[in-house]
C-alpha positions as CSV (number, residue, x, y, z in Angstrom):
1,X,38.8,-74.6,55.0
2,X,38.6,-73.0,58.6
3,X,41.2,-73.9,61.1
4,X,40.9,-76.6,63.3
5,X,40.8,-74.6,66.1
6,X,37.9,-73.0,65.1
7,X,36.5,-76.7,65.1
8,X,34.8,-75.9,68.6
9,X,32.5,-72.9,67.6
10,X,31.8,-74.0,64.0
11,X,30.2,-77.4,65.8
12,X,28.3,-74.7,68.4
13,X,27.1,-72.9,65.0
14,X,26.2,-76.2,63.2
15,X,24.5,-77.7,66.3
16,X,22.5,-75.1,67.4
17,X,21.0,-74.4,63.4
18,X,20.1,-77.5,63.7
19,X,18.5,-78.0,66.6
20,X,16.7,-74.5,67.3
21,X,15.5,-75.1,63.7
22,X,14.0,-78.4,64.3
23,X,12.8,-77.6,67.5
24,X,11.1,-74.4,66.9
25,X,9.4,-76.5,63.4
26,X,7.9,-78.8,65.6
27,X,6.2,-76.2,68.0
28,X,4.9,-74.1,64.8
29,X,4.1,-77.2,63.6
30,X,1.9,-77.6,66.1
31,X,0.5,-74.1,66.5
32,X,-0.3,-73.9,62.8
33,X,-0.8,-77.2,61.7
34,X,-0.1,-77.1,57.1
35,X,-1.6,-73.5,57.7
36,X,0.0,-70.9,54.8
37,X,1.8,-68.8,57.2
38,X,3.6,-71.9,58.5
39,X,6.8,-70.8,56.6
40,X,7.3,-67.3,57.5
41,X,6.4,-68.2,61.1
42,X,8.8,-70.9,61.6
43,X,11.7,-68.7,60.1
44,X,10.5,-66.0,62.7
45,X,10.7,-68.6,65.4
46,X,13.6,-70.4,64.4
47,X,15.9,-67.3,64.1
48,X,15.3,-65.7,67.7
49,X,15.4,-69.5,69.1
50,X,19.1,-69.7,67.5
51,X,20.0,-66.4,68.5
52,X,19.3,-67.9,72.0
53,X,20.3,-71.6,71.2
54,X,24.0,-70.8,69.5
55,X,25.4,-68.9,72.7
56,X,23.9,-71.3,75.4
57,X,25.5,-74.2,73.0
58,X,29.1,-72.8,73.1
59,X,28.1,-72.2,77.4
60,X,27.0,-75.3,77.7
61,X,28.7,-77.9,75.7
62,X,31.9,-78.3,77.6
63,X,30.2,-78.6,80.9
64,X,28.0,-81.6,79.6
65,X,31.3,-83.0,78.3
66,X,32.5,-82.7,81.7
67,X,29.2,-84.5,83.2
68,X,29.6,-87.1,80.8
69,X,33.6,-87.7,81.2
70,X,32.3,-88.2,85.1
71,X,29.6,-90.2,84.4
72,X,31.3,-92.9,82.2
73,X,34.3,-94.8,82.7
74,X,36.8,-95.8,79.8
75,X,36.3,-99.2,78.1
């Protein structure tokens, strides 16, 4: 098991796969339609998006977690 205080970065990690990999499907999706070279494209695609998207995740995070502790009030 990692260490929770890892618990930060391994959410960036998980996040980011996830996202940059469903985004970037979509827009090769939609480039290549069910065309053969949709697979090899999409990993292409996928891997320089996450390269981008795991970074700007572990940037980013805590200042939307800010916005939203501003934005809401406690119940």
């Amino acid at each position: 098991m990692i260490p929770a205080r890892f618990a930060p970065i391994l959410f960036g990690f998980i996040l980011s796969c996830l996202m940059s990999g469903i985004v970037s499907a979509i827009a090769t999706w939609r480039v290549l339609d069910a065309d053969i070279a949709f697979f090899p494209n999409w990993i292409g695609s996928w891997i320089s998006s996450w390269m981008v998207a795991f970074p700007t995740v572990l940037v980013v995070a805590p200042i939307a977690r800010r916005l939203v502790g501003k934005l809401t009030r406690p119940d």
